[in-house]
N, C-alpha and C positions, 0 to 999 in steps of 0.2 A: 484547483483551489488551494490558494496558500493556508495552511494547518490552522487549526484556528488559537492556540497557544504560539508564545517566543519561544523560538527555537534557541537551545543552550546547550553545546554541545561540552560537554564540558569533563575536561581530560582526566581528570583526579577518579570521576569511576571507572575509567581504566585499568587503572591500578588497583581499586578496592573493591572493584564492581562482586568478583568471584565468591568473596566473603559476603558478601550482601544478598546481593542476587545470582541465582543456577539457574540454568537453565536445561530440561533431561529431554531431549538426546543433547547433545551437547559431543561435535558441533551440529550446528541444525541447519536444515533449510527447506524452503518452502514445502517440498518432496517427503519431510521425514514422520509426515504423520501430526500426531497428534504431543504438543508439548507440555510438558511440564514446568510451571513457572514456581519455583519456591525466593519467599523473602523472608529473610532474618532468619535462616536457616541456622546461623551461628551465633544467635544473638545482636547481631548488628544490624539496626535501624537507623541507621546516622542519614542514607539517603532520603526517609520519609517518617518521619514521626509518627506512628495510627495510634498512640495512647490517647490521646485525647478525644479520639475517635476511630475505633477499630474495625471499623465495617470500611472495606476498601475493593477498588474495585479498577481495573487495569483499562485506560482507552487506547487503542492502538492504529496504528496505522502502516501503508507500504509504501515504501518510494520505488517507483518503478520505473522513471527516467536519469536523465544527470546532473537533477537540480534537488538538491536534499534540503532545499528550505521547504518544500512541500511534500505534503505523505498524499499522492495519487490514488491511494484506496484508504479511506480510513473510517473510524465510528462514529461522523457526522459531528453533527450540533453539540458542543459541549452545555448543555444542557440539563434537567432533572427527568425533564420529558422523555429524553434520551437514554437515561440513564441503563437502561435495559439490553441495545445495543450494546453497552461494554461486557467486558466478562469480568463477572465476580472472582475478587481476588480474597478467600475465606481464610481464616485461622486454624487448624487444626487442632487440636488441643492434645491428639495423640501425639500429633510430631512433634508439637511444641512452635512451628512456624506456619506463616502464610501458603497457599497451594492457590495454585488455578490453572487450568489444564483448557486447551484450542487446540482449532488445527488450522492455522492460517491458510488452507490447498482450500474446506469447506467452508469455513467459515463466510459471510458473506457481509461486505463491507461499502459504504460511501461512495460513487466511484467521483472524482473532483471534478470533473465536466461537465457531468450529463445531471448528477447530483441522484441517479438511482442507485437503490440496493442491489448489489449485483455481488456473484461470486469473481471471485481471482481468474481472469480470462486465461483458457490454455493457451501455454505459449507462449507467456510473457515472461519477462525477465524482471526479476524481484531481485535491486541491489541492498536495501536494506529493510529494516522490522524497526520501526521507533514506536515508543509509548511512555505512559507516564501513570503513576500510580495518585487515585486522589481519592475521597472518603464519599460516601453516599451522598451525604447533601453539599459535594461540588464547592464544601470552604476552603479547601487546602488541595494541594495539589505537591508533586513533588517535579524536579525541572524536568523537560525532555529526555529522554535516554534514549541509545541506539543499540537495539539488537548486535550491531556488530561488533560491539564491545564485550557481548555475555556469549557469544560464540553463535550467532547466526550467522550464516552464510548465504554468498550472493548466489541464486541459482536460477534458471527458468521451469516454468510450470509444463512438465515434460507430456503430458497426454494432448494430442492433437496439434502438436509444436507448427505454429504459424511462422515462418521463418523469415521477417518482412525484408533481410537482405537478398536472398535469393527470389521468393517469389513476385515481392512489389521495392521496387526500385523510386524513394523519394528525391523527386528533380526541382526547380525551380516553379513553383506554384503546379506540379501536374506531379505522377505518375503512372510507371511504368509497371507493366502486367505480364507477367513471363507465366503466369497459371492462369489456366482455364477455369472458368465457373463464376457465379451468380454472385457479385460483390455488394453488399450496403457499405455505402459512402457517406460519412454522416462530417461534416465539417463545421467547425469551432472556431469563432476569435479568443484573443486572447483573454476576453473576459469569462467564457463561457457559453457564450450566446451563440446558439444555432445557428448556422446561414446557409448553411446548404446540405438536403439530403436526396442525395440518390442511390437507383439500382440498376446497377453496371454489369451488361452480361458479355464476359472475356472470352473470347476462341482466339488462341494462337497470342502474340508478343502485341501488347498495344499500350500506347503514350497518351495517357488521357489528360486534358489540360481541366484544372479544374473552374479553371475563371476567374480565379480571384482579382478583383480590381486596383486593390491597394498592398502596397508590401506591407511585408510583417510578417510575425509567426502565427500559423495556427494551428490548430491540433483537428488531427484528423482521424478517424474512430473507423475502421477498413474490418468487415465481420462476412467473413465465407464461411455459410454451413452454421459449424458450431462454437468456430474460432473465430476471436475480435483480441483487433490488437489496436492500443492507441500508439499514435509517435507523431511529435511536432514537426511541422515543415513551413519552410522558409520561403516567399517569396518574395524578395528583391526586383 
C-alpha cells in the first residue's frame, strides 16, 4: 500500500535533523530495543510547530523492500479513529521537551497487503523507519522524515531469520524450495487483492510453479512455522 501521506524526503533535516530530533540508542535498529524519541530537545521546533496545539503524537511506518515510496508496515488509516494506533509523542515538563518511547521489534503495525495488524515478521530486513509528527485532531502535520537521517539503521529482525536467498529461490512466476516443511503460499496482485492461497508440503529441492496467467509483479507472503516473509516476484 502506498503511504497514505506525500512522500518528502527532504535534505535540509539532514543537516539539522540532530538539534531537533534524537533518537537514544542512537545508532539504532530494529534489534536495539526499546527507543527513545526526544523533540525540541534544544529548543528547536522549526520542523513542527505544536504551539498552537501541543498534544502531538508520532505515525510511523517500515519500509521493508526497495521501493521507499511506501512504508510496508505501518499505522494504518491516517485517521481520528486511528489515532490510538500511533504513539503519543508527550511534553515533559521536567525535561523541558517532547519524549515518546517504542520498540519497532514489538510493536505491531499495518502490514500493506493483507491490511492486518501484525507484528514485524522474523527475519525480515527493515531498510528504513519513516514518520511524521502531527497534533491529536490530525490538522497539522509535519512533512515525512526518515529514521535514517536521526541514526536508525538498516537491519533484519534476527530471531527465527527466514533466509529467502538460500532457503526459497524466486524464479519467473514459480519457486524453488531447498527446505523442507509445511509452507502457506498466500499470493497478491499488485493491488492487493488475494489470488491465490495455498499449503505446500516440501521434502527435499522442489520448483513450484505458481500459475500465474498474466505477467506482472506480484507479492507473494511464504510463512513456515513462525516465520512469514513477503518479497515481490516477477512474472514475464
Amino acid at each position: 500500500m502506498t503511504k497514505p501521506l506525500l512522500f518528502i524526503l527532504c535534505c535540509l533535516f539532514t543537516t539539522l535533523g540532530f538539534s531537533q530530533i534524537e533518537l537514544q540508542p542512537n545508532p539504532s535498529n530494529i534489534n536495539s530495543g526499546t527507543f527513545t524519541f526526544k523533540y525540541g530537545e534544544f529548543g528547536d521546533y522549526s520542523i513542527f510547530d505544536p504551539f498552537s496545539n501541543p498534544n502531538l503524537y508520532l505515525y510511523t511506518g517500515l519500509q521493508t523492500d526497495a521501493d521507499p515510496v511506501t512504508w510496508d508496515y505501518n499505522d494504518g488509516e491516517f485517521t481520528l479513529a486511528n489515532l490510538g494506533q500511533m504513539i503519543p509523542l508527550t511534553y515533559d515538563n521536567t525535561l523541558g521537551y517532547y519524549v515518546a518511547t517504542f520498540n519497532p521489534k514489538t510493536r505491531q503495525y499495518i502490514e500493506a497487503v493483507s491490511q492486518n495488524l501484525v507484528s514485524v515478521p522474523n527475519g525480515i530486513q527493515v531498510y528504513d523507519w519513516y514518520f511524521l509528527i502531527t497534533t491529536d485532531d490530525l490538522s497539522r502535520q509535519s512533512a515525512d522524515l526518515k529514521g535514517s537521517d536521526y541514526g536508525f539503521n538498516a537491519a533484519t529482525l534476527t530471531v527465527n531469520d527466514f533466509l529467502i536467498g538460500e532457503d526459497v529461490i524466486v524464479l519467473n512466476g514459480s519457486l524453488k524450495f531447498v527446505k523442507s516443511g509445511a509452507y502457506s503460499i498466500k499470493v497478491y496482485d499488485i493491488l492487493g487483492k488475494l489470488i491465490q492461497n495455498d499449503i505446500l508440503t516440501i521434502t527435499g529441492t522442489v520448483t513450484y510453479d505458481l500459475g500465474l496467467k498474466r505477467a506482472g509483479i506480484y507479492i507473494v507472503k511464504l510463512t513456515l512455522g513462525q516465520t512469514t516473509r513477503t518479497v515481490k516476484l516477477l512474472k514475464h
